[in-house]
MIPADREN-630870 format. One record per residue (C-alpha): residue number from 1; residue in one letter; x, y, z. Coordinates in steps of 0.001 Angstrom, whole numbers, plus 524288, in hexadecimal, padded with zeros to 5 digits. Layout:
<num->NUM | residuo->A | u->X | v->Y | w->Z>
...
This chain:
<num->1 | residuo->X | u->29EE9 | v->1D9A3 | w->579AB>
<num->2 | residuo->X | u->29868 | v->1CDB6 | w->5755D>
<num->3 | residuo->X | u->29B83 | v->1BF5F | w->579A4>
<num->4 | residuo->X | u->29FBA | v->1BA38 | w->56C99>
<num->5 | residuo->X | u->2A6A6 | v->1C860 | w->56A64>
<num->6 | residuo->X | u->2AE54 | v->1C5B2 | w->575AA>
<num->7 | residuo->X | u->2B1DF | v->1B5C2 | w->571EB>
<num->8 | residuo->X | u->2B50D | v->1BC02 | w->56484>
<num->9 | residuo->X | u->2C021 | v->1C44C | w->56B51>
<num->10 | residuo->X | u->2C520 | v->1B992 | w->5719E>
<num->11 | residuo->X | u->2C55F | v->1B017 | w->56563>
<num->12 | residuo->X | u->2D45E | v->1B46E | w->563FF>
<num->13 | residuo->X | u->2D7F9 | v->1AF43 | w->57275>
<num->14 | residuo->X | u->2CFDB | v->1A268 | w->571B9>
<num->15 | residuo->X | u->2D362 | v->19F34 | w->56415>
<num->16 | residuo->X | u->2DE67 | v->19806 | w->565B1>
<num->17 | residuo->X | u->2E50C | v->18BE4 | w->562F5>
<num->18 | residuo->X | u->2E62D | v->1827F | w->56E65>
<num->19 | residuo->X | u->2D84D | v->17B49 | w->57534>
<num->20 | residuo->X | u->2D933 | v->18620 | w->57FB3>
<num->21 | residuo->X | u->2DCA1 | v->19244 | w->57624>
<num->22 | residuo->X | u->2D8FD | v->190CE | w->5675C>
<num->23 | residuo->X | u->2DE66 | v->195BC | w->55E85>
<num->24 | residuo->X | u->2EA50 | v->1AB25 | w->52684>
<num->25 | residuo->X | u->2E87F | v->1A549 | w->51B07>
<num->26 | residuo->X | u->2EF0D | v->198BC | w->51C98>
<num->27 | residuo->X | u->2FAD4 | v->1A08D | w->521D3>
<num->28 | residuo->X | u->304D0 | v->19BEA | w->5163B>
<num->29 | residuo->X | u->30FBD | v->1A133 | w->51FF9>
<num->30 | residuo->X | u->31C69 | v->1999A | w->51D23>
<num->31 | residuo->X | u->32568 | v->19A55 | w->52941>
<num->32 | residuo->X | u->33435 | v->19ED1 | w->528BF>
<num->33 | residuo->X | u->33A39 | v->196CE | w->53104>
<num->34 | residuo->X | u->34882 | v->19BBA | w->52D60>
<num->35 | residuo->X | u->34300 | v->1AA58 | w->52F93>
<num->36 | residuo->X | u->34C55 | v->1B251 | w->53855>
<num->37 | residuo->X | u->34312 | v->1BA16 | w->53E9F>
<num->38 | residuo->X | u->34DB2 | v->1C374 | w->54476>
<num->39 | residuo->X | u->346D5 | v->1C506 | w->5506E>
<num->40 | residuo->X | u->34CA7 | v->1CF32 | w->55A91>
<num->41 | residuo->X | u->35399 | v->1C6BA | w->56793>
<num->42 | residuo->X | u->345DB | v->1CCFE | w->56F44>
<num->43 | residuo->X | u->33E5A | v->1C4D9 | w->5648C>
<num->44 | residuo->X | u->34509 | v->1B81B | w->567EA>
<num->45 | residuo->X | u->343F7 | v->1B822 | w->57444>
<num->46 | residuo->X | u->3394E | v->1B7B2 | w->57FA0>
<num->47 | residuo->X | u->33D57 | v->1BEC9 | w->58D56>
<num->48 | residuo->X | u->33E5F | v->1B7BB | w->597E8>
<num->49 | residuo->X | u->3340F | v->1C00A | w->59F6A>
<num->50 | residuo->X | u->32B0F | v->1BE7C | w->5934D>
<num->51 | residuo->X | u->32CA7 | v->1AEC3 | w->595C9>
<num->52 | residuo->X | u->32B5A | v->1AEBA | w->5A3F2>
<num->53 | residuo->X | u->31F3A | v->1B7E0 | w->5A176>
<num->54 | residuo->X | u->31B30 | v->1AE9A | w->5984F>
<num->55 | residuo->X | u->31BA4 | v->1A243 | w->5A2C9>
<num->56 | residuo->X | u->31416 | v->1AAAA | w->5AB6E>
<num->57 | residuo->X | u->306E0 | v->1AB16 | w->5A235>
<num->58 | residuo->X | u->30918 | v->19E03 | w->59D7E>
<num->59 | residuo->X | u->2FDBE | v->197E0 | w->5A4CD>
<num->60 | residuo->X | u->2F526 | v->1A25E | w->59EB2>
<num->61 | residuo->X | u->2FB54 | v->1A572 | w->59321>
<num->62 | residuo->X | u->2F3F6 | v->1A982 | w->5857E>
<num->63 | residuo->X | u->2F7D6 | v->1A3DD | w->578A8>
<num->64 | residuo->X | u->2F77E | v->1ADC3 | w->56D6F>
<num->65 | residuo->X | u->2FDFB | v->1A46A | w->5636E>
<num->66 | residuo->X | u->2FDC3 | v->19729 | w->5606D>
<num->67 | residuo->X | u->303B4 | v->18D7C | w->5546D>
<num->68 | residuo->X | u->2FB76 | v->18934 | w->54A82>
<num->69 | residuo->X | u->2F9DF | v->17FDF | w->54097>
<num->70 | residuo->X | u->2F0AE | v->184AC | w->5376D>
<num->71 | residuo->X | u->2E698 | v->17D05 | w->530D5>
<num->72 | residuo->X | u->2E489 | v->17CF0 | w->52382>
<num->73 | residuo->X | u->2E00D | v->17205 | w->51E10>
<num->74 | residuo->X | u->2D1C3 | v->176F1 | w->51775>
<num->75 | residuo->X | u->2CCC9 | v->1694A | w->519BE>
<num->76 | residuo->X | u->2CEA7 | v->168D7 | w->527EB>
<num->77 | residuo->X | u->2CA5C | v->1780E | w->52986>
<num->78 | residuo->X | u->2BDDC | v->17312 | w->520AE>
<num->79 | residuo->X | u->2BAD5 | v->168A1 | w->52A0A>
<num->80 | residuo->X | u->2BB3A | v->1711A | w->53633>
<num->81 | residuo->X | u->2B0DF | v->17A2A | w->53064>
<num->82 | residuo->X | u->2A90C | v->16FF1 | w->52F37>
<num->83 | residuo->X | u->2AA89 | v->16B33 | w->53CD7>
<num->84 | residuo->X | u->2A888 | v->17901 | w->54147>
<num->85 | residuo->X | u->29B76 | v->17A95 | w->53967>
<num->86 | residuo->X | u->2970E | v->16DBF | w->53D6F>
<num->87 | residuo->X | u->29789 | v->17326 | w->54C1D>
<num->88 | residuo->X | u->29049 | v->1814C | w->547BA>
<num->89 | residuo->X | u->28693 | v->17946 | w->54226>
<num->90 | residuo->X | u->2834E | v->1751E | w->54FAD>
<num->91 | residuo->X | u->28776 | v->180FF | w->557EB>
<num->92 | residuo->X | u->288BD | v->18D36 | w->54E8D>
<num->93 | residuo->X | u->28CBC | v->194A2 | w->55B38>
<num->94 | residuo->X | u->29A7B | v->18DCC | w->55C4A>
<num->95 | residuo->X | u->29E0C | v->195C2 | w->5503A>
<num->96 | residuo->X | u->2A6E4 | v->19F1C | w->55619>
<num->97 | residuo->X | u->2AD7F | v->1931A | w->55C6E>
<num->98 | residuo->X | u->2B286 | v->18EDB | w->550EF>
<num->99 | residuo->X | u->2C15C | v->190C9 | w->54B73>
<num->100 | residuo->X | u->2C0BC | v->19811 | w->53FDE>
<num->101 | residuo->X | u->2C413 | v->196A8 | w->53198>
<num->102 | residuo->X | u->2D353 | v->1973E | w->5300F>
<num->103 | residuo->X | u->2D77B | v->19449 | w->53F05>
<num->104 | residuo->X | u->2D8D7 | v->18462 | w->53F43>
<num->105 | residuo->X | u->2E4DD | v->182CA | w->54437>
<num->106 | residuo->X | u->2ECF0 | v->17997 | w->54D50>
<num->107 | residuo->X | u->2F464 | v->181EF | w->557AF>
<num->108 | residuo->X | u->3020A | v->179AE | w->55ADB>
<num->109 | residuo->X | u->30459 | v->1859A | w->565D8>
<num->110 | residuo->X | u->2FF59 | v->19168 | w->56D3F>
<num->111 | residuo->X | u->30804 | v->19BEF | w->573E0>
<num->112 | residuo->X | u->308C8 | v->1A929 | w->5769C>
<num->113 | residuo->X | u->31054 | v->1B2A4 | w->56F88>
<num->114 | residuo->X | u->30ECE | v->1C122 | w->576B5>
<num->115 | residuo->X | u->31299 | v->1CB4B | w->56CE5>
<num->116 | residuo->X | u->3194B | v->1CC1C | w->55F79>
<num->117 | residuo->X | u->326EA | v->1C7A6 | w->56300>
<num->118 | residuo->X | u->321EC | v->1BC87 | w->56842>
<num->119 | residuo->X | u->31B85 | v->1BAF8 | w->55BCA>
<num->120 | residuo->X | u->32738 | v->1BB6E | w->553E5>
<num->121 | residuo->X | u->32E86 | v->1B270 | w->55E00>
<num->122 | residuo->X | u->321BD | v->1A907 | w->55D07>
<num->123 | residuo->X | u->322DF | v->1A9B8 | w->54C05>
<num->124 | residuo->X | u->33391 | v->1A5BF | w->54DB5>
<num->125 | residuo->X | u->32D1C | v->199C9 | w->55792>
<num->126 | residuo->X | u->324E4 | v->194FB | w->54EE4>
<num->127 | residuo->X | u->32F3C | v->19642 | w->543AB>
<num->128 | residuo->X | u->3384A | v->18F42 | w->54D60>
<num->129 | residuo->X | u->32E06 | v->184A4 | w->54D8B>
<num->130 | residuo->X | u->32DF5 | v->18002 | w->54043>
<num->131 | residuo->X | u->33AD5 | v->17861 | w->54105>
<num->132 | residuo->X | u->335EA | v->170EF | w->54BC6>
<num->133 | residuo->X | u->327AE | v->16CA5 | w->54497>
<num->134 | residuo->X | u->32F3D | v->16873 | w->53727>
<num->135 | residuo->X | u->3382B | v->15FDB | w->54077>
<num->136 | residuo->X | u->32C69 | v->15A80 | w->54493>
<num->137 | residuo->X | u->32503 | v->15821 | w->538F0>
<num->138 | residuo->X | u->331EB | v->15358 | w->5342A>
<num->139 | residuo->X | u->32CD4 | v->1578A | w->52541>
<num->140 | residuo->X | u->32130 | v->15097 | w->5276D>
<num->141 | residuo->X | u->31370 | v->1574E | w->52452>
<num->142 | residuo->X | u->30A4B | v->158AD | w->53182>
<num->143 | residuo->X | u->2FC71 | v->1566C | w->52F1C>
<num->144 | residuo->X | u->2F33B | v->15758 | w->53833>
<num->145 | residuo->X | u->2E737 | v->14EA9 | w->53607>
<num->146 | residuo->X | u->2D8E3 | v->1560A | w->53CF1>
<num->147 | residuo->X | u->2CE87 | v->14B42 | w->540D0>
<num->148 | residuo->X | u->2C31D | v->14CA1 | w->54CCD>
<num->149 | residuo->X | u->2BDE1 | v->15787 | w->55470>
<num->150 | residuo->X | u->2BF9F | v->15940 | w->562B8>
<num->151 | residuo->X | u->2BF98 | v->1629A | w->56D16>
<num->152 | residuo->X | u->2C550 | v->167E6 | w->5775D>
<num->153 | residuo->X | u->2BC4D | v->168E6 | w->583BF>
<num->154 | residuo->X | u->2B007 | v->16A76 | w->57A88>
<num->155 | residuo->X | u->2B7EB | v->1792C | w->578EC>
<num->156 | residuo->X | u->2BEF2 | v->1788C | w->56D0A>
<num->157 | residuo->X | u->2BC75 | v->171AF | w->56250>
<num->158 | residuo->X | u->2C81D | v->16B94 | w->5596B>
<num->159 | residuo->X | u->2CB1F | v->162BF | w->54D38>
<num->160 | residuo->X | u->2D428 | v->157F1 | w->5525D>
<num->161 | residuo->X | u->2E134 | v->154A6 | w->54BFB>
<num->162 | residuo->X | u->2E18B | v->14712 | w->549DD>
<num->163 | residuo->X | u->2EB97 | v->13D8F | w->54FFE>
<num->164 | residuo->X | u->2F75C | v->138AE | w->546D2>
<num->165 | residuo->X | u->30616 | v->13ACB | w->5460C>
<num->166 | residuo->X | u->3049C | v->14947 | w->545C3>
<num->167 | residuo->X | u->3027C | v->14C04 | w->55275>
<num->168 | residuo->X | u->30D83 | v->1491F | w->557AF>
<num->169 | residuo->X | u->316B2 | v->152DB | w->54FC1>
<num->170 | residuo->X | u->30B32 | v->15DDA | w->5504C>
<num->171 | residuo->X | u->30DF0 | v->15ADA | w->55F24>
<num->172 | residuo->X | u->31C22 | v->15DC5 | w->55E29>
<num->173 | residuo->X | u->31A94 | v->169F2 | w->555EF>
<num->174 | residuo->X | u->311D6 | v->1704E | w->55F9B>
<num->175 | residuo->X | u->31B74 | v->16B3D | w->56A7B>
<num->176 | residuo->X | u->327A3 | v->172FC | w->5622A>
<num->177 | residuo->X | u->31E74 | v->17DFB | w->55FBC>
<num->178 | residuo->X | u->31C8B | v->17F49 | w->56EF8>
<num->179 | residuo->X | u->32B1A | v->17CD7 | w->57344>
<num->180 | residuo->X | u->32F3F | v->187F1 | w->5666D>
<num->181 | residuo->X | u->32622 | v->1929E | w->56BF8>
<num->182 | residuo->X | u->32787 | v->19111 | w->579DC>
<num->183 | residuo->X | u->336BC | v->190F6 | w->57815>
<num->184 | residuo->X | u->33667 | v->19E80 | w->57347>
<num->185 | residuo->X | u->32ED6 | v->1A0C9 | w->5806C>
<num->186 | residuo->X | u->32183 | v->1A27C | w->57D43>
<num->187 | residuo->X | u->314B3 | v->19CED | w->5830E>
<num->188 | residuo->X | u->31214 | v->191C2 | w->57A53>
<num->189 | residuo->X | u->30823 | v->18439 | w->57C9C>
<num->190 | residuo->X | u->308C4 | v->18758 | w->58B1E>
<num->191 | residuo->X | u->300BC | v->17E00 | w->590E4>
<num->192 | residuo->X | u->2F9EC | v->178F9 | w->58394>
<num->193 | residuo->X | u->2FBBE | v->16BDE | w->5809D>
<num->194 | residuo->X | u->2FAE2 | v->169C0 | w->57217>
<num->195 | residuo->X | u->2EEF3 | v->1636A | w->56B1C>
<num->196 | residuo->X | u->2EE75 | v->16716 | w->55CEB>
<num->197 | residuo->X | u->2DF04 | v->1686B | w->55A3C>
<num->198 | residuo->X | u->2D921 | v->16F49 | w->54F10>
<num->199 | residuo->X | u->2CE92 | v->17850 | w->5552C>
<num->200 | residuo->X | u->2BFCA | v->17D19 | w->54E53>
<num->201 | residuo->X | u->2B9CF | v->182D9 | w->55BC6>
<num->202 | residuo->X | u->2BAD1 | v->18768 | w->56848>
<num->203 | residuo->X | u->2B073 | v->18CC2 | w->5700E>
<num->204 | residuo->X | u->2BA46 | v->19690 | w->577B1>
<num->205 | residuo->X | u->2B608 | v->19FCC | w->56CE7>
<num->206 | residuo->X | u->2A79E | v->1A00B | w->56F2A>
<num->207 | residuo->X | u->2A755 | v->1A16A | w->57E8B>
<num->208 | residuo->X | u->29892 | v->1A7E9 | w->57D6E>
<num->209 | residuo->X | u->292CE | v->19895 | w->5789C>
<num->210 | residuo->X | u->29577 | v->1940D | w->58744>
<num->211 | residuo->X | u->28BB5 | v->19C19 | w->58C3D>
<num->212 | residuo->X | u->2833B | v->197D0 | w->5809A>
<num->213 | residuo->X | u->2834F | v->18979 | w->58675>
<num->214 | residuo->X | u->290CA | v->18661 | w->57BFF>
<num->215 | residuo->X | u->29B73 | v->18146 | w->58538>
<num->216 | residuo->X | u->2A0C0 | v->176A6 | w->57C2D>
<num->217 | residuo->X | u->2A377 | v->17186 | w->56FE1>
<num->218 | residuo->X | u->29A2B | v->166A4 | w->56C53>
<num->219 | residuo->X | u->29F89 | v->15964 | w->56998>
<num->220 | residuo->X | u->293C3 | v->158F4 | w->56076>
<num->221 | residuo->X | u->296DB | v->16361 | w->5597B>
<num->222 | residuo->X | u->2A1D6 | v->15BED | w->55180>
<num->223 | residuo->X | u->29E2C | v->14E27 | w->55448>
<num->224 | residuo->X | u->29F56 | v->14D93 | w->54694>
<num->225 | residuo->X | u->2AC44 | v->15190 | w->5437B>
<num->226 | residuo->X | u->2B3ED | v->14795 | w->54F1D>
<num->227 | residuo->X | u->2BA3B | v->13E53 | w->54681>
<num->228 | residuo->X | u->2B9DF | v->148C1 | w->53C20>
<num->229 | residuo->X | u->2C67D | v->14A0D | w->53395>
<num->230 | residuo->X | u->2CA6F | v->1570A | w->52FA6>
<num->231 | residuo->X | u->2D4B1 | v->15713 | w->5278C>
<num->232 | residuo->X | u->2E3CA | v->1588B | w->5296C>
<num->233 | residuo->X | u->2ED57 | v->164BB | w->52AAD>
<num->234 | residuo->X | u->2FA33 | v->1641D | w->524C0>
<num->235 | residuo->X | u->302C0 | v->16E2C | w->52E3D>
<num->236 | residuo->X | u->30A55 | v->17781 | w->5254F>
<num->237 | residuo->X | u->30B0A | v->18380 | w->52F4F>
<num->238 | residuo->X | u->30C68 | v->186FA | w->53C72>
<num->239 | residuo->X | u->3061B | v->195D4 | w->53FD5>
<num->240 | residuo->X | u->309F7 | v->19E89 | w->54B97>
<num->241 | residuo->X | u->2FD31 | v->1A58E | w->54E9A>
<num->242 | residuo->X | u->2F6BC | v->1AE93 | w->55700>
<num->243 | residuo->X | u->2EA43 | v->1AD44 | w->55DFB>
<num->244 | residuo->X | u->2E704 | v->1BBB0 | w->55F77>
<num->245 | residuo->X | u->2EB18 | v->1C2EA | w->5521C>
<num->246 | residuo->X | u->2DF6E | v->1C42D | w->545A5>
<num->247 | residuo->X | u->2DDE7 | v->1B7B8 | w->5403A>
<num->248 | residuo->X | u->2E12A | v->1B621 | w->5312B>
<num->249 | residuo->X | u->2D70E | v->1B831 | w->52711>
<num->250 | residuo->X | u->2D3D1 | v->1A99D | w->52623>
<num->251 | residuo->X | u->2D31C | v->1A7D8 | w->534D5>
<num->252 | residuo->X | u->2E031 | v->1A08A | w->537CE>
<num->253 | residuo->X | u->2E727 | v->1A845 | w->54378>
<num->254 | residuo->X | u->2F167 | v->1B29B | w->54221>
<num->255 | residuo->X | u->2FEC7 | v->1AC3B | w->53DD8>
<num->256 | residuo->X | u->30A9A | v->1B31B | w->54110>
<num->257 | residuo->X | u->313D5 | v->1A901 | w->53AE9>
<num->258 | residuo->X | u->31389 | v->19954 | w->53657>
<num->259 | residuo->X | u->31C4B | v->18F47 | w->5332E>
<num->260 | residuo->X | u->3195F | v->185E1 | w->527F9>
<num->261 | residuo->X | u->31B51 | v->1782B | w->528E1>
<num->262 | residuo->X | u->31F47 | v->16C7A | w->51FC5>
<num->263 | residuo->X | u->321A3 | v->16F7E | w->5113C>
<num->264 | residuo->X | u->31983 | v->17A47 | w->50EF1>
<num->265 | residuo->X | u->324F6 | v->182AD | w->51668>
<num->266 | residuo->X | u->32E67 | v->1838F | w->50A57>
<num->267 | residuo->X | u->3393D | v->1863D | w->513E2>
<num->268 | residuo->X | u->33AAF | v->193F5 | w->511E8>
<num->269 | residuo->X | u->333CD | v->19ECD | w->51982>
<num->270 | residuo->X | u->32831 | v->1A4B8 | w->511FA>
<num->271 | residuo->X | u->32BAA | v->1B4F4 | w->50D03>
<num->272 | residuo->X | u->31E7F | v->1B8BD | w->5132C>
<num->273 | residuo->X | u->321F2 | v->1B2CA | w->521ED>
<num->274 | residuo->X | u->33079 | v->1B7EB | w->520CA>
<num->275 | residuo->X | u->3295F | v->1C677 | w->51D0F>
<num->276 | residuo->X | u->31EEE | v->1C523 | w->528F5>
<num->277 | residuo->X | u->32807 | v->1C0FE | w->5329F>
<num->278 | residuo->X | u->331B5 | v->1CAAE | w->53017>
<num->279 | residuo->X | u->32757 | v->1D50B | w->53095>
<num->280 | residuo->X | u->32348 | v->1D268 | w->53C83>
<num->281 | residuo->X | u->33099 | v->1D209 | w->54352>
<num->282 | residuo->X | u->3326A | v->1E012 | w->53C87>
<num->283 | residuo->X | u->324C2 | v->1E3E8 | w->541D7>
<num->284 | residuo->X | u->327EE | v->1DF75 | w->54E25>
<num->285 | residuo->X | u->335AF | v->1E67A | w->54EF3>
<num->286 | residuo->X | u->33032 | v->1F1B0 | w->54AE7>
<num->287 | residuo->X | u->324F1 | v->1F45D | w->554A8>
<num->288 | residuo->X | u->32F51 | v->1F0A5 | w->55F65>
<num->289 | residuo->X | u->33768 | v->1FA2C | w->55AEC>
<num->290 | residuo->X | u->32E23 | v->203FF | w->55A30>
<num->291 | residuo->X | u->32729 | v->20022 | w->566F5>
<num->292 | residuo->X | u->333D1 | v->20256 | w->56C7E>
<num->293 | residuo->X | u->335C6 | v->20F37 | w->566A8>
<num->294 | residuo->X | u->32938 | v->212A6 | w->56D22>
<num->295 | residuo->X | u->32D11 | v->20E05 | w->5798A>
<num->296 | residuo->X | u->3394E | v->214EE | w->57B76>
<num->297 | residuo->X | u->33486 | v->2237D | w->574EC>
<num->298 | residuo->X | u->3299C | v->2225C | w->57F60>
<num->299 | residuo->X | u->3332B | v->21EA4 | w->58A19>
<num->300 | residuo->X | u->33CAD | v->22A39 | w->585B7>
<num->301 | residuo->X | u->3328F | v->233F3 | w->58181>
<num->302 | residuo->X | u->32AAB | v->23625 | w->5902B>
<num->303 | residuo->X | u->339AF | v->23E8B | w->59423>
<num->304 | residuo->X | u->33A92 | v->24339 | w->58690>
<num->305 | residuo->X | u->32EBB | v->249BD | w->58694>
<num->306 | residuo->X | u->33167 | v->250B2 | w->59331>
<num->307 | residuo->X | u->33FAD | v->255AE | w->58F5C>
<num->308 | residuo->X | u->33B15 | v->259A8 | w->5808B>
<num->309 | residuo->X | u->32EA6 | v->25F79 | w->58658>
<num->310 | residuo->X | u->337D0 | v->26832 | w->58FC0>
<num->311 | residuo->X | u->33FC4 | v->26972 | w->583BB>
<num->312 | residuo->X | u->3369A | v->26EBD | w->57AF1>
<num->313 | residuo->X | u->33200 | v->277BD | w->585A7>
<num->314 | residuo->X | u->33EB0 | v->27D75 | w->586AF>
<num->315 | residuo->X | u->34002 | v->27E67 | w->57A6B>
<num->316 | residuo->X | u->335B3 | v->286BE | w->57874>
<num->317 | residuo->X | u->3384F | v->28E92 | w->5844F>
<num->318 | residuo->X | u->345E6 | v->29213 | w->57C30>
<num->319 | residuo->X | u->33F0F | v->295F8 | w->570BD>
<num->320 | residuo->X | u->335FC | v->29EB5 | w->57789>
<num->321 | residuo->X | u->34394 | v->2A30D | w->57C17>
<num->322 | residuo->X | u->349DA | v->2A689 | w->57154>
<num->323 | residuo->X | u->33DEA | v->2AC7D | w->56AB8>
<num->324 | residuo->X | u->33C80 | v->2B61D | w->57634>
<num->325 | residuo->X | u->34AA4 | v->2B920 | w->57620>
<num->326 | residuo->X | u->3485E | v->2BADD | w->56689>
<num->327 | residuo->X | u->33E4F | v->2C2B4 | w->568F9>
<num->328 | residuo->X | u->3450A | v->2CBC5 | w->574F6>
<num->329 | residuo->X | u->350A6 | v->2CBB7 | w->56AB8>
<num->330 | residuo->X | u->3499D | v->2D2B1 | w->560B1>
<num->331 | residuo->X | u->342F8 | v->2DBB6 | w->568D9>
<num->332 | residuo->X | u->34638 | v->2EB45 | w->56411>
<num->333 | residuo->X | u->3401A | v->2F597 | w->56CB1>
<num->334 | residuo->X | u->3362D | v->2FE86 | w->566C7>
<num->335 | residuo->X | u->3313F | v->2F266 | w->55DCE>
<num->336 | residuo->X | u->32BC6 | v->2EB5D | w->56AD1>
<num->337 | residuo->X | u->32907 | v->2F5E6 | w->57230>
């Protein structure tokens, strides 16, 4: 298996959001915040064992999910393909170390969500969440202004946000994201202090250029593009993603459910999102049940087996029975003889 086959395979684990991990059509998911999701007791709750568990792994824990602020504004996207030519143009190797087409993003939080349920409890979280960002915004738009290029240890290259009065409520609705998710119990932002950076490379995903004599990013490489002013993002949706699932035709990550912020909500929840969630709790119910069908046929079937087995057996031993006794019955002598 080659070297690049091999970084390739691990693209999905190193892609992800933070400076240590990075991280659809322009979703058009509206979210449903009034949805009753009618999610079984087992759904709304996380065992205690599955917690403690959970405090266990936390120094080594593995995010699989993260928060994310799409971007979408084609005139910031634009200028970060220029940056990221600019650098090819001077090392066409760093290609693969580029973020593609369709994932810019900002991630507000990382966490890890272990199976489906999870999932479902993660998409009520995040629906939880959006009373908490419009008290923040307080109907005010949040706009988040992209100037500079930096780094972080020559590793991974970003687009900077720009200082203002934004930061300080983006601050506070990744600080409500974090207290909503790890309520519900789950491994969220452990240890990861929040720096909102927009990010164009990371050489994580081409670990074969180190032993080609490539062990950092640079500074040269975007010299250029320091003071450089990229363009601003209005924030109209927050996405719950995963890391690990097929990315979207356009590149952006898998989105299992969004909320949309400021007007373009309309303050009812879109037909589409009411359809996909409810399919999924069905899905969900379903497979349990039948999983648990499984489980207890197999558990009762081993003893079944046995007793029909001996069952059938004498069964047949009867009927050879009765067809000998048939037979005895209809005996006449002279015709057997």
């Amino acid at each position: 298996m080659s070297e690049e086959f091999e970084a390739d395979a691990m693209d999905s684990l190193k892609d992800m959001p933070f400076a240590t991990i990075d991280i659809k059509d322009d979703c058009e998911i509206t979210d449903a915040p009034h949805i009753n999701l009618e999610r079984s007791k087992e759904n709304e709750r996380i065992s205690k064992d599955q917690i403690k568990k959970r405090k266990k792994k936390q120094k080594g824990y593995q995010p699989n999910y993260f928060l994310s602020i799409p971007i979408t504004n084609k005139e910031i996207t634009r200028g970060i393909k220029i940056l990221q030519n600019a650098i090819l143009q001077q090392d066409e190797r760093l290609a693969k170390a580029m973020t593609s087409d369709g994932s810019f993003h900002i991630t507000l939080l990382v966490m890890q969500l272990l199976n489906e349920d999870e999932v479902n409890l993660g998409i009520g979280a995040l629906l939880e969440l959006k009373p908490f960002v419009e008290e923040i915004l307080q109907g005010k738009e949040l706009i988040l202004p992209f100037q500079g290029v930096d780094t972080f240890g020559n590793q991974v290259g970003f687009v900077k946000l720009a200082e203002g009065h934004h930061i300080n409520p983006l601050l506070e609705i990744a600080e409500a994201a974090k207290r909503t998710f790890q309520e519900k119990g789950f491994m969220a932002g452990e240890n990861r202090s929040f720096k909102p950076h927009l990010t164009f490379m990371k050489l994580s995903r081409t670990p074969w250029l180190r032993r080609k004599g490539v062990k950092k990013i640079d500074p040269k490489f975007y010299e250029k593009f320091i003071s450089h002013t990229f363009g601003e993002e209005m924030v109209h949706r927050i996405d719950l993603c995963s890391m690990l699932k097929k990315k979207q035709s356009n590149g952006y990550y898998h989105c299992e459910s969004s909320i949309v912020i400021g007007a373009k909500n309309g303050g009812e929840p879109d037909d589409a999102e009411l359809l996909r969630l409810s399919k999924r709790l069905v899905e969900n119910a379903v497979l349990k049940a039948v999983q648990q069908y499984l489980e207890e046929t197999q558990s009762r079937g081993k003893p079944a087996d046995g007793s029909s087995g001996k069952a059938r057996a004498a069964d047949r031993g009867g009927a050879d029975g009765d067809q000998s006794g048939r037979q005895e019955a209809h005996w006449t002598p002279g015709l057997n003889s």
